[in-house]
C-alpha positions in Angstrom: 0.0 0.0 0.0 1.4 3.4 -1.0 0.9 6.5 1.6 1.3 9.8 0.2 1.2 12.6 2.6 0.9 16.1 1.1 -0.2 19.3 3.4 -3.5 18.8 5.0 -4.0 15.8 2.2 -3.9 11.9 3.4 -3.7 9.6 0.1 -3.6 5.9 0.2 -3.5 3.1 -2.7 -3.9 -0.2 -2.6 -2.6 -2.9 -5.1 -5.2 -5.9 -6.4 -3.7 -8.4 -3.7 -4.3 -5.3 -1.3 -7.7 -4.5 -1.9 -8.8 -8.4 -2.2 -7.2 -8.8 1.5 -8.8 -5.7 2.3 -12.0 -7.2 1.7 -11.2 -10.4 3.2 -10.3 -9.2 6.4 -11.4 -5.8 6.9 -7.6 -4.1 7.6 -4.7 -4.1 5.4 -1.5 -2.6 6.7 2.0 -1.4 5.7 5.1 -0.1 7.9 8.1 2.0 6.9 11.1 1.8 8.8 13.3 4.8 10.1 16.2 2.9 12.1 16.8 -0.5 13.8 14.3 -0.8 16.4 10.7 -1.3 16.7 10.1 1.9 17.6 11.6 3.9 14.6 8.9 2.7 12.3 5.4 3.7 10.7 2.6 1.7 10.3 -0.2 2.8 8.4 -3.4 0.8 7.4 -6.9 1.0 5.8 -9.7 -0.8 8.4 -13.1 -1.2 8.1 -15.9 -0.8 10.5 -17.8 -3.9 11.4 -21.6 -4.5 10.3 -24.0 -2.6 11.0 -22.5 0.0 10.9 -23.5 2.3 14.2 -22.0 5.4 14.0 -22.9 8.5 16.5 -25.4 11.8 15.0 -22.7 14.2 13.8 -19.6 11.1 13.5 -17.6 11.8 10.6 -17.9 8.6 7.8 -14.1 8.2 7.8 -12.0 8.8 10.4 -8.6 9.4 10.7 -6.6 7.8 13.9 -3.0 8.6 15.0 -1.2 7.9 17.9 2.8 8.1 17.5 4.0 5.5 15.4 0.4 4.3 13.8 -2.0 5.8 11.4 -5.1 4.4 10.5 -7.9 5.3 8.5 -11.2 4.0 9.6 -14.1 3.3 6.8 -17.6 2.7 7.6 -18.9 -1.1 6.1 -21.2 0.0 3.8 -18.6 2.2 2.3 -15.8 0.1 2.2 -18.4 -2.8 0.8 -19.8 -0.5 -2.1 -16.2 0.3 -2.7 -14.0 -3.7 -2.6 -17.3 -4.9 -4.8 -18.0 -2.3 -7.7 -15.4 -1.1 -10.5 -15.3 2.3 -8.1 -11.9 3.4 -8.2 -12.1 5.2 -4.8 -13.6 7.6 -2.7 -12.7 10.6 -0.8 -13.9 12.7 2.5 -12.7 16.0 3.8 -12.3 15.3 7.8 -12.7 18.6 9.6 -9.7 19.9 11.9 -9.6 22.4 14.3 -9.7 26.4 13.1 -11.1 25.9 9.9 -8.9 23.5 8.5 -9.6 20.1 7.0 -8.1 16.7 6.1 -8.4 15.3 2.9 -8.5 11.7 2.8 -8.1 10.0 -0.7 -8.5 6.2 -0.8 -8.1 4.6 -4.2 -7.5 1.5 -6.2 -4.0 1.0 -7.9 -4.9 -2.0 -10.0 -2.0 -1.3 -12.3 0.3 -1.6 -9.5 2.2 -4.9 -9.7 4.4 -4.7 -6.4 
C-alpha cells in the first residue's frame, strides 16, 4: 500500500492483492522503517468498520486515527463494501480539523500496480 502525505491531504493506494485482503479481512497494513528498532517505524493501514455499521449523529464517515507510530484510517462497512465490490476506483472525505482546517482523505484503487 502506497501512503502519500501532502499538506493537509492523506492519500492511500492499494494494489489488487491489497484491496482483495482488504476485503477479506477488513484491515490491510503497511510499515516504513526509520532505524533499527521497533520503535523507529510507521505503520499505516486502511480498516473497516464492522456490520452494522453504528456510528454517532454528527460522526464523521471516515475517520482518521493517529497515535505516534500508527495511522489508521477507519471506513464505515457500507462504504468500504460498495467500494472492494463495484469497479469504483475510490472515494474521498474531507475530515474537519480544528480552526477551519480540514483533512483530505483520498483512498483509491492502484490496479496497475504490480508490487
Amino acid at each position: 500500500m502506497k501512503l502519500r502525505i501532502e499538506d493537509d491531504t492523506l492519500r492511500l493506494r492499494l494494489s489488487g492483492a491489497e484491496v482483495e485482503e482488504f476485503a477479506r479481512t477488513g484491515r490491510v497494513e503497511s510499515s516504513v522503517h526509520f532505524g533499527t528498532t521497533p520503535e523507529q517505524r510507521l505503520t499505516y493501514a486502511l480498516e473497516r468498520g464492522s456490520e452494522p455499521a453504528q456510528t454517532l449523529p454528527h460522526a464523521e464517515p471516515v475517520q482518521v486515527h493517529y497515535e505516534p507510530g500508527a495511522l489508521t484510517v477507519l471506513v464505515p462497512f457500507a462504504l468500504a463494501k460498495a467500494w472492494v465490490e463495484t469497479d469504483q476506483n475510490g472515494f474521498s472525505h474531507d475530515l474537519p480539523l480544528a480552526e477551519n482546517e480540514r483533512l483530505h482523505i483520498l483512498v483509491e484503487k492502484d490496479l496497475s500496480c504490480e508490487h
